[in-house]
N, C-alpha and C positions, 0 to 999 in steps of 0.2 A: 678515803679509804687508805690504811694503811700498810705498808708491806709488808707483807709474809713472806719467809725463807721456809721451803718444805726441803727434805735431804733424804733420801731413803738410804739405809743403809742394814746391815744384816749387822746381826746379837747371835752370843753364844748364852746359853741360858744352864747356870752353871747349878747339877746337882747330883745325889749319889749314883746317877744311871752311868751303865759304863764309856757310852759316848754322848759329847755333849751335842745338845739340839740348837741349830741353826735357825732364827726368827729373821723376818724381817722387821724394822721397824722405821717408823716414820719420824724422823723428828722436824718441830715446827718451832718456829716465831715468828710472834705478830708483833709488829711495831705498834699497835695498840695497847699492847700490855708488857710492856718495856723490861719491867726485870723480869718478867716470866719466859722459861720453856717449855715445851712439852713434849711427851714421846709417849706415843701411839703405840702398843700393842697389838696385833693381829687377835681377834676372836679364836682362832685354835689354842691360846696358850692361856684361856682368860676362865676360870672356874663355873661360871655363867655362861660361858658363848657370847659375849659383848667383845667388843674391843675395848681396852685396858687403856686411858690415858694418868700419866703422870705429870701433874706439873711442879715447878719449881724451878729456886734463880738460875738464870741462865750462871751468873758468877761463881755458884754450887759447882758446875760442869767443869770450868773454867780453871777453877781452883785443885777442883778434883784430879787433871790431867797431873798436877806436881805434886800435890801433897793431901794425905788424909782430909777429908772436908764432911760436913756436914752433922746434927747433933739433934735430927729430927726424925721424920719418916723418912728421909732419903739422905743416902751417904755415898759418898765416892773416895776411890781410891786409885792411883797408879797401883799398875800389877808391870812390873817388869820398867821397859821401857816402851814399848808399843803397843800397849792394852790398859784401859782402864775398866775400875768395877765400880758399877751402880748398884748398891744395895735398895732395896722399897721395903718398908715395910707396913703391914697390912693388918688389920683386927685379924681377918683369915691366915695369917701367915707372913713369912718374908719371901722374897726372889733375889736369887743374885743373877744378874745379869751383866757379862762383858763383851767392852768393846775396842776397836783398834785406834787407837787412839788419831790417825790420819783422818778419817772420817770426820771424829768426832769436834777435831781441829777448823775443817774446811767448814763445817757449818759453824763454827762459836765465830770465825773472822768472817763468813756471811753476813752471819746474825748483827755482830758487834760492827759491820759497817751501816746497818741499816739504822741503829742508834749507840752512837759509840759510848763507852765505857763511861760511867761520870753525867752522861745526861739522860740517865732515864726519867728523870725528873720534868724534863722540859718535854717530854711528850707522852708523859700523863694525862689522861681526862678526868679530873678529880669530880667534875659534874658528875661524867656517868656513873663513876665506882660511887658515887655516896648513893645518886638513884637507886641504885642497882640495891641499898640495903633498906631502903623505904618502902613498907609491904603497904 
């Protein structure tokens, strides 16, 4: 079994209302799936009533803390010096979503102990991931 770094931490969810709404949210990694993140949305914020996962590279976050990043459904950006923003975006729409960047620190050097930068290669399961597309 692989390790997982869970990290709860609280999102400003940023949009035209006059104060911004305070989420918690969960962020994860599994050393099974090595360049991936994720972050968990609570059901109250989710169009559906589901909980809302995103995933994407963990390096996307990483990158995001210093400089504009990303060129797909998810982007990140420093806002300031102790906030960053996660952009998602959705068939349904986009979210901006920000965070303080301490938090969001304390888990990427969690995360990146658990398989450091440069080898996520070596704990890949390429068995399972090809499985996984054979119906």
């Amino acid at each position: 079994m692989s390790p997982v770094v869970e990290q709860s931490v609280k999102a400003r969810l940023i949009s035209d209302a006059p104060h911004p709404r305070i989420v918690p949210v969960m962020l994860r990694y599994d050393g099974a799936d090595p360049l991936a993140m994720r972050m968990v949305f609570p059901a109250e914020v989710s169009l559906d009533d589901d909980e809302v996962v995103w995933a994407f590279a963990r390096d996307l976050a990483r990158n995001g803390l210093r400089e504009p990043a990303g060129d797909g459904d998810v982007h990140v950006w420093p806002c300031g010096r102790a906030q960053t923003v996660f952009e998602f975006r959705a068939p349904e729409g986009v979210a901006l979503v920000q965070f303080d960047n301490a938090p969001l620190r304390r888990f990427l050097k969690s995360a990146y102990s658990v398989v450091p930068a440069g080898q996520e290669a070596d704990h890949l399961d390429v068995e399972q991931h090809v499985g996984s597309l054979i119906i």
